[in-house]
C-alpha positions as YAML, in Angstrom:
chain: A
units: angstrom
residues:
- id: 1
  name: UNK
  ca: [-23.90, -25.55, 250.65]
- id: 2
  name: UNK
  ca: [-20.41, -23.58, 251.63]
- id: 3
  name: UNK
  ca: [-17.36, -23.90, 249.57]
- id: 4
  name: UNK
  ca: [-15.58, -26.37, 251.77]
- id: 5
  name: UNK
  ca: [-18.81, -29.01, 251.96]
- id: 6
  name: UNK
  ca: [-18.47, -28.65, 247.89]
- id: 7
  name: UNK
  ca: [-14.57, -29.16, 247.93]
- id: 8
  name: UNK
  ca: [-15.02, -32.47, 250.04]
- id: 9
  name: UNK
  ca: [-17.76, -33.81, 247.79]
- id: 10
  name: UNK
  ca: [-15.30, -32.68, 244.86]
- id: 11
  name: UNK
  ca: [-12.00, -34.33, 246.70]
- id: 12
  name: UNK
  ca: [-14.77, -37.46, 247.12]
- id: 13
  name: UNK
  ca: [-15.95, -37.27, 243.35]
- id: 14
  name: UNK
  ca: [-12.67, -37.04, 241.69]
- id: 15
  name: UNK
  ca: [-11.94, -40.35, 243.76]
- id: 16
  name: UNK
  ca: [-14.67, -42.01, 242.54]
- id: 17
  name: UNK
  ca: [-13.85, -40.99, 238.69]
- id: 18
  name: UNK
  ca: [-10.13, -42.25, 239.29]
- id: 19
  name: UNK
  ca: [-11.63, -45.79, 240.17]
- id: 20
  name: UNK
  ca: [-13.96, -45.89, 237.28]
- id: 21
  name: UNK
  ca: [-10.80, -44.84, 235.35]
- id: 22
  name: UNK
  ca: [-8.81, -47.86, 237.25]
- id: 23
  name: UNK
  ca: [-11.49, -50.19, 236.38]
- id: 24
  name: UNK
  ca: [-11.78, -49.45, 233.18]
- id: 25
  name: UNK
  ca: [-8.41, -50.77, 231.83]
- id: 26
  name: UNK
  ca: [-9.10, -54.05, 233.72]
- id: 27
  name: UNK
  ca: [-12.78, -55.03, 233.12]
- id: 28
  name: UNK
  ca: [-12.56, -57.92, 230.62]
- id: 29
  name: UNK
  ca: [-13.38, -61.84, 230.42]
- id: 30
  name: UNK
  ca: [-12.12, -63.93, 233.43]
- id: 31
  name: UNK
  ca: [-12.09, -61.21, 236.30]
- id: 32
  name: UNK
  ca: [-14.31, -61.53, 238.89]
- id: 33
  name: UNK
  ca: [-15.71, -58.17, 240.82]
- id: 34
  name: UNK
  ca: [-14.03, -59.51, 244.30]
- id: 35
  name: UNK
  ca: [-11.43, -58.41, 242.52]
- id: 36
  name: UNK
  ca: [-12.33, -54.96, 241.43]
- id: 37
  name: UNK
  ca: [-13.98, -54.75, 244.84]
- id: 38
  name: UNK
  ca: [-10.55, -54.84, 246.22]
- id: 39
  name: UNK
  ca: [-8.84, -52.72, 243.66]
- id: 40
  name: UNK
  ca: [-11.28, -49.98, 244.54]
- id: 41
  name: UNK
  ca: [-10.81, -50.31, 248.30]
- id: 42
  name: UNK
  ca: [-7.37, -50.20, 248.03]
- id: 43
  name: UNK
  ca: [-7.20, -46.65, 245.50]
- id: 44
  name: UNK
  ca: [-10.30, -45.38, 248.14]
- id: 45
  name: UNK
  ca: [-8.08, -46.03, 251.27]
- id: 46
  name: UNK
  ca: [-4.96, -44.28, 249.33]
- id: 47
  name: UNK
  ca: [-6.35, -42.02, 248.63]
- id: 48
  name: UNK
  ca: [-7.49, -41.04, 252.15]
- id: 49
  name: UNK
  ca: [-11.14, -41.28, 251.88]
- id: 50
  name: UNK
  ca: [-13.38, -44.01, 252.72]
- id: 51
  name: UNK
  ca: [-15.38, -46.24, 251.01]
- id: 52
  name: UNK
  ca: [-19.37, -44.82, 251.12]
- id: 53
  name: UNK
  ca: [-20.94, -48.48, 250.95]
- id: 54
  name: UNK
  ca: [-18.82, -50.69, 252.70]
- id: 55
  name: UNK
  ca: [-21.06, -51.46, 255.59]
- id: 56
  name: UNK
  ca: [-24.06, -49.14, 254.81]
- id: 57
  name: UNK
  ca: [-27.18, -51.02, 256.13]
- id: 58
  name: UNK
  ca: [-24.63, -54.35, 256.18]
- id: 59
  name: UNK
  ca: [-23.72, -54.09, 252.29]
- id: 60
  name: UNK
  ca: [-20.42, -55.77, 252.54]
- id: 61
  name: UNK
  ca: [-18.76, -54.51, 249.40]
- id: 62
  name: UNK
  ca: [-16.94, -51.22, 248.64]
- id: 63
  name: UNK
  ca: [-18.61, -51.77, 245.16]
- id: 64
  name: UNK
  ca: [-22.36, -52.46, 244.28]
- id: 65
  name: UNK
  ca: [-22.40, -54.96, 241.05]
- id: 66
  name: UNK
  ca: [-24.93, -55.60, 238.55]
- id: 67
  name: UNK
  ca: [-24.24, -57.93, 235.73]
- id: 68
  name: UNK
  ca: [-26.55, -58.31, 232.73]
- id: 69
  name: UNK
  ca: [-30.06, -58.58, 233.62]
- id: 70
  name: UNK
  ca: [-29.10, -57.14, 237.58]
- id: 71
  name: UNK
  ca: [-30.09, -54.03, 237.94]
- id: 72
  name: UNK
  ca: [-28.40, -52.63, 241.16]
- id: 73
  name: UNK
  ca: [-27.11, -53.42, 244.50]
- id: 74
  name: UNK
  ca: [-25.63, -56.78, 244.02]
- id: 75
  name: UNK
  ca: [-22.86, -58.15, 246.07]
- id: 76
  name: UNK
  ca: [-19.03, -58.38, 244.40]
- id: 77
  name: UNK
  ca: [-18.50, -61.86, 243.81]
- id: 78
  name: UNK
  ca: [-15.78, -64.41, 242.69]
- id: 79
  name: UNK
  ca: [-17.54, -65.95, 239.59]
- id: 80
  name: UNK
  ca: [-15.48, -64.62, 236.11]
- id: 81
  name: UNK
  ca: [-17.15, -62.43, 234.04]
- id: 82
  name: UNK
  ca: [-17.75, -63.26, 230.62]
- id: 83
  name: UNK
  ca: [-17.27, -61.80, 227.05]
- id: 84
  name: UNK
  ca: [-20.95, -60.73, 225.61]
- id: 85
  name: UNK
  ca: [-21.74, -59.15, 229.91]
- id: 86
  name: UNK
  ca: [-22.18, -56.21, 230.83]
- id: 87
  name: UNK
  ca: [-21.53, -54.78, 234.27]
- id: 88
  name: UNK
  ca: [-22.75, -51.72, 235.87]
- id: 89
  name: UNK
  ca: [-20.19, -50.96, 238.59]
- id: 90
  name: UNK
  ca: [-21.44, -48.03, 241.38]
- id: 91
  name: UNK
  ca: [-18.95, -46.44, 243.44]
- id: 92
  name: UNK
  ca: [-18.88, -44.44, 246.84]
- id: 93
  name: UNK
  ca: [-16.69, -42.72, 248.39]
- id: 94
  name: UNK
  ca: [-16.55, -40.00, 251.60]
- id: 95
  name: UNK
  ca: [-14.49, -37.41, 252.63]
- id: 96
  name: UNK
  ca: [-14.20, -35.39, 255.47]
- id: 97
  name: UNK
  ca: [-17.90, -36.85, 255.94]
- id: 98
  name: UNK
  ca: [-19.12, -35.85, 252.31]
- id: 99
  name: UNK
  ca: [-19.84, -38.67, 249.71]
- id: 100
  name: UNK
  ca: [-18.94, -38.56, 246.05]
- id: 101
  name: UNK
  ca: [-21.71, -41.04, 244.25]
- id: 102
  name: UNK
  ca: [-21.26, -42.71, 240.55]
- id: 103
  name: UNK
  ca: [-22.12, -45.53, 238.70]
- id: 104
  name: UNK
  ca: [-21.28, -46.54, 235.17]
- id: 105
  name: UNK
  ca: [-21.67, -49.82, 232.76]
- id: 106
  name: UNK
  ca: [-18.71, -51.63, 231.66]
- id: 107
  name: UNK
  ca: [-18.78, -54.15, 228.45]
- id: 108
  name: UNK
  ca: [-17.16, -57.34, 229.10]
- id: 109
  name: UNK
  ca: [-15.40, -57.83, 225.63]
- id: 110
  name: UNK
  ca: [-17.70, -57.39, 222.26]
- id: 111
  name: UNK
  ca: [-21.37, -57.42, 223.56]
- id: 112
  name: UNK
  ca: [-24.46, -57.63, 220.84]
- id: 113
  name: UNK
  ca: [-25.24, -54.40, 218.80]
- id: 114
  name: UNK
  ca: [-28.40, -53.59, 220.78]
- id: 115
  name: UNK
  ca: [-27.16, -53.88, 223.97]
- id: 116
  name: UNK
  ca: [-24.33, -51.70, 222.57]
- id: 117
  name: UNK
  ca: [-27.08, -49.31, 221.86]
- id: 118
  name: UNK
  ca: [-28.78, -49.43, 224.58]
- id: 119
  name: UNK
  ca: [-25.22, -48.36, 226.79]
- id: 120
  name: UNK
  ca: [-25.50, -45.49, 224.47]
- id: 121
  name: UNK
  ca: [-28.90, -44.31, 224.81]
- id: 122
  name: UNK
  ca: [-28.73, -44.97, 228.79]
- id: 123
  name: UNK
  ca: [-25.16, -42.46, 228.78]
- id: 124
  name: UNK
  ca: [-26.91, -39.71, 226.99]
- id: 125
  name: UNK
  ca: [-30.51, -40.27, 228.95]
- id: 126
  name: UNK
  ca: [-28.00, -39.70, 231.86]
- id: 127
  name: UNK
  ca: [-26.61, -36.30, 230.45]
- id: 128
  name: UNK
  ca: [-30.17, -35.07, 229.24]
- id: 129
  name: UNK
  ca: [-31.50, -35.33, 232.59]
- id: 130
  name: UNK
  ca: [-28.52, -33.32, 234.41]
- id: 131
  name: UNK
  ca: [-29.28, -30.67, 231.54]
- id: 132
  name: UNK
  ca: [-32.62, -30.02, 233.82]
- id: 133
  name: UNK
  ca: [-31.44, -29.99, 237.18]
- id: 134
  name: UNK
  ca: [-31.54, -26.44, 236.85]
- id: 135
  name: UNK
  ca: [-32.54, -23.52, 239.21]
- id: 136
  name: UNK
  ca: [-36.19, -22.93, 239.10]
- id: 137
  name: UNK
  ca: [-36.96, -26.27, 237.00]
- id: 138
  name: UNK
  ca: [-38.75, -29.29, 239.02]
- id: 139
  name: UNK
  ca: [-37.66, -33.06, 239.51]
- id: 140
  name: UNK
  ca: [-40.37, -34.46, 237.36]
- id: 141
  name: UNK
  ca: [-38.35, -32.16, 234.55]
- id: 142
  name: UNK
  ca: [-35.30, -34.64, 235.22]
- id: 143
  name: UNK
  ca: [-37.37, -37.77, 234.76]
- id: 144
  name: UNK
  ca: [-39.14, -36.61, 231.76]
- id: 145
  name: UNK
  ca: [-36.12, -35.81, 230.10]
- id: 146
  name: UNK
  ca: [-34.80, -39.18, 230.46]
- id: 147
  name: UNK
  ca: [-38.28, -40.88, 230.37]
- id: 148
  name: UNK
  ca: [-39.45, -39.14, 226.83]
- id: 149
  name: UNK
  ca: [-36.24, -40.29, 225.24]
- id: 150
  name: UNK
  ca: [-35.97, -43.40, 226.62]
- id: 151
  name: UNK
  ca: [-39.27, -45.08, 225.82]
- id: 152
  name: UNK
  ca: [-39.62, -44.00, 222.30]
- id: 153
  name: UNK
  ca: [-36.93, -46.29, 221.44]
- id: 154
  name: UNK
  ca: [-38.62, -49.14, 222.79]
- id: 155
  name: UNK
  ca: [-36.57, -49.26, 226.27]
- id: 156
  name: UNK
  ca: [-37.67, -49.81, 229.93]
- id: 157
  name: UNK
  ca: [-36.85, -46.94, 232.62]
- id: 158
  name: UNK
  ca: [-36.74, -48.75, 235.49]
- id: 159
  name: UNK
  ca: [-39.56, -47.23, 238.58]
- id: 160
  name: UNK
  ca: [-38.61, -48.76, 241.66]
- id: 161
  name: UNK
  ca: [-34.95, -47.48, 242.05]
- id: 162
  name: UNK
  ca: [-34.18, -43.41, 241.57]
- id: 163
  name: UNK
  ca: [-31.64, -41.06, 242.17]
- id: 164
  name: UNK
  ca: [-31.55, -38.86, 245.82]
- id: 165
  name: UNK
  ca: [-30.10, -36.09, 247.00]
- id: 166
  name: UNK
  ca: [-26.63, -36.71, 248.34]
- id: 167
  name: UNK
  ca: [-23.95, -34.90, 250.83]
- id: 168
  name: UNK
  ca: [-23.27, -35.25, 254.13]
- id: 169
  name: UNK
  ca: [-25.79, -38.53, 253.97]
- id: 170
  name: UNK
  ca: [-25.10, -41.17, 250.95]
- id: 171
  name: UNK
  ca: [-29.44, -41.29, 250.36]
- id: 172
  name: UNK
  ca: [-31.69, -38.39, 251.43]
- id: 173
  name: UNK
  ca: [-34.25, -35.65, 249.82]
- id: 174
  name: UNK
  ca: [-35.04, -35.53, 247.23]
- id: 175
  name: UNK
  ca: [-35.92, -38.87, 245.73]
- id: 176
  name: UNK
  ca: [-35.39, -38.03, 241.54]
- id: 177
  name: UNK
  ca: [-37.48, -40.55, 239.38]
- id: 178
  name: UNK
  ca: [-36.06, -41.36, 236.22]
- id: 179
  name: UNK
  ca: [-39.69, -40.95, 234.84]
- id: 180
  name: UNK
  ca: [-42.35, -38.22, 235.50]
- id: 181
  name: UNK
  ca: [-44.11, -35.18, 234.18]
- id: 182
  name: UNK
  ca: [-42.43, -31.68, 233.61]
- id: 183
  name: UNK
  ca: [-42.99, -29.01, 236.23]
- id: 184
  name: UNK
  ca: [-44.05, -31.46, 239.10]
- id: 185
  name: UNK
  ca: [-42.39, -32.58, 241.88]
- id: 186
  name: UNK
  ca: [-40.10, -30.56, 244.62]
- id: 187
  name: UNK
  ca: [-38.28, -27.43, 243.13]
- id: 188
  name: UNK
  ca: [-34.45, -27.69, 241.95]
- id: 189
  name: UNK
  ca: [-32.54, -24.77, 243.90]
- id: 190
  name: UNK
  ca: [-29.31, -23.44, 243.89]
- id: 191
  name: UNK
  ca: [-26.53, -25.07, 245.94]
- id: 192
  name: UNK
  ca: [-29.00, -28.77, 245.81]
- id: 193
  name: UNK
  ca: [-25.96, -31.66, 245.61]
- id: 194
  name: UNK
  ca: [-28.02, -34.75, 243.61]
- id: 195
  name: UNK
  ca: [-27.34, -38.04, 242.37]
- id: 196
  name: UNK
  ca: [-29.05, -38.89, 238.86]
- id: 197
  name: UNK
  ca: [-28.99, -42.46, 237.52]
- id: 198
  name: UNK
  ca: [-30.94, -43.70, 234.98]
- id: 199
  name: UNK
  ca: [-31.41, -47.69, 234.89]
- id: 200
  name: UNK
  ca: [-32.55, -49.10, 231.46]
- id: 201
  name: UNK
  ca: [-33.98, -51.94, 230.31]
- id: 202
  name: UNK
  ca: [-34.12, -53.89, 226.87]
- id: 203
  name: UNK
  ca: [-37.76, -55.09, 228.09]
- id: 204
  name: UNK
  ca: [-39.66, -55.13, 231.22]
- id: 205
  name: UNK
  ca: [-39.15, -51.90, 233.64]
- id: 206
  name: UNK
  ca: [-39.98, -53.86, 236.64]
- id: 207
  name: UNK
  ca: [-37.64, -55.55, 239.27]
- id: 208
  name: UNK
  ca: [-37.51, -58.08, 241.67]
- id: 209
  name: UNK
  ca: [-34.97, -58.57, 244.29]
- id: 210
  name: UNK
  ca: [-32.99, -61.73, 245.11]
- id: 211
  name: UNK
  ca: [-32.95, -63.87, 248.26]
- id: 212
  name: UNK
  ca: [-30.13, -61.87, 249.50]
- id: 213
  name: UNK
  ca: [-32.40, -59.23, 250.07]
- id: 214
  name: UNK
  ca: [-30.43, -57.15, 247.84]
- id: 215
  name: UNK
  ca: [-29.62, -57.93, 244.41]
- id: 216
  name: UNK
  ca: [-32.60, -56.46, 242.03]
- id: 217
  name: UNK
  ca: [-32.66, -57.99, 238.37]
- id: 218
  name: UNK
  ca: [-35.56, -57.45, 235.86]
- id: 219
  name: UNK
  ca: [-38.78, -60.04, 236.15]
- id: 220
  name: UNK
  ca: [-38.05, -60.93, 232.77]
- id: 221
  name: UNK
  ca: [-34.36, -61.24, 232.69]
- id: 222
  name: UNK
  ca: [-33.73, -58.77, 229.91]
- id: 223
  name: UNK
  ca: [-30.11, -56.69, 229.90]
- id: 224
  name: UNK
  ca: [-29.94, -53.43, 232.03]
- id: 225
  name: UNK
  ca: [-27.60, -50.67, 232.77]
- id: 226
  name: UNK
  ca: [-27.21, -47.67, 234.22]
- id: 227
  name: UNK
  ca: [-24.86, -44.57, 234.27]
- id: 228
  name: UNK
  ca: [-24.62, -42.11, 237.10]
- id: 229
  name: UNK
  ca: [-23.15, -38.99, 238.18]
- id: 230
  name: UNK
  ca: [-23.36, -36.52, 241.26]
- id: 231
  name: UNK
  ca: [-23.72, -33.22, 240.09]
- id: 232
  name: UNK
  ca: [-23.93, -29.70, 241.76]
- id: 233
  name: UNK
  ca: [-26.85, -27.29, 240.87]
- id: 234
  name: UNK
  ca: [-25.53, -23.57, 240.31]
- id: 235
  name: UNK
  ca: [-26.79, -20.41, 239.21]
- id: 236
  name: UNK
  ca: [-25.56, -21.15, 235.89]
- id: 237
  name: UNK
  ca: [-26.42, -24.89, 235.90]
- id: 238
  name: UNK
  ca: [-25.66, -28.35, 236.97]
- id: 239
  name: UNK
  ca: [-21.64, -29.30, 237.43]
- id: 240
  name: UNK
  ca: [-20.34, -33.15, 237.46]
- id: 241
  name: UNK
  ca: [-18.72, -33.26, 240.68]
- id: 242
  name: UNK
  ca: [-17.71, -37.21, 239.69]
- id: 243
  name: UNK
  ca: [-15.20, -36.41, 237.27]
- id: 244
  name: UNK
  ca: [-11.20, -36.55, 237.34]
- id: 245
  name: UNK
  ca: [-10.13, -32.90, 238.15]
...
């Protein structure tokens, strides 16, 4: 990938931190995500890039929302949030045709210790994984990273969602479980642009998806989150492209 594709996806990622920053200082009990949708829009638009999601497939929101035991991919909706939630809030945004791709979880006021814990544990899952998207290494090395730390501590890593390769197209190769064995799957090269975005559970890994024929929550309605950055595989190793520069 040339030096201007990168510059886009870094114009697109910076974007995305600066709404995650925006959001941030306003996530607490009584806001709905219509709301935030709105407020990320808006900054997105400003800032002269567009919003990734916003009509992808029909998704109608600029933001994908998951609160508590929702996994991914829900709608933004007007009902308040509520101290002891959580919300996982994923943002998109393109530039000059290049998306920018991050996700993080959000306490609503004091939450319970262990799903304190398990924020924590997902957040550094999240940054042991982009440790192996090295030159040479293999997907599966991603997922076990995040898999062999994960499950120890008694959490589920959620199978049926994954992180992708990401650029010029919001989802393409290649898929990255957030589970696997090391030294399998498709090789990591140099100049790869991936999303990684480990999803875990205080219980059941499994999901099932809503009538809206989006929203996926866990079968047995147990808290999840997830944390995600897009990162850019080097010679010398991955770089966050979803940070404020």
């Amino acid at each position: 990938m040339n030096a201007k594709k990168i510059d886009n996806m870094r114009r697109a990622g910076a974007i995305v931190a600066e709404c995650h920053a925006l959001l941030a200082d306003r996530i607490q009990p009584g806001i709905d995500t219509v709301t935030l949708d709105h407020l990320v829009e808006k900054h997105i638009r400003k800032r002269g890039a567009t919003p990734s999601f916003k009509g992808h497939h029909g998704f109608p929101g600029s933001i994908c929302v998951a609160v508590n035991d929702e996994i991914c991919h829900g709608f933004p909706r007007k009902t308040p949030l509520k101290k002891g939630d959580v919300v996982t809030i994923d943002i998109g945004a393109q530039v000059d045709g290049y998306h920018g791709d991050s996700a993080w979880t959000y306490a609503v006021g004091n939450v319970r210790p262990k799903v304190r814990r398990l924020m924590k544990t997902c957040k550094q899952a999240l940054f042991l994984g982009i440790e192996q998207a090295r030159p040479g290494n293999r997907v599966g090395d991603i997922g076990h990273a995040i898999q062999s730390f994960a499950e120890p501590l008694g959490l589920g890593v959620v199978r049926q969602f994954c992180g992708h390769g990401v650029g010029r197209k919001l989802w393409q190769d290649p898929q990255i479980p957030h589970f696997g064995l090391p030294g399998t799957g498709p090789r990591i090269e140099t100049g790869m642009t991936l999303a990684i975005e480990p999803m875990l559970t205080l219980g059941d890994w499994r999901a099932q998806i809503d009538a809206d024929g989006w929203t996926a929550r866990t079968v047995d309605g147990s808290f999840c989150v997830q944390y995600e950055h897009t990162i850019w595989v080097t010679e010398d190793g991955p770089v966050i492209l979803t940070e404020k520069n």
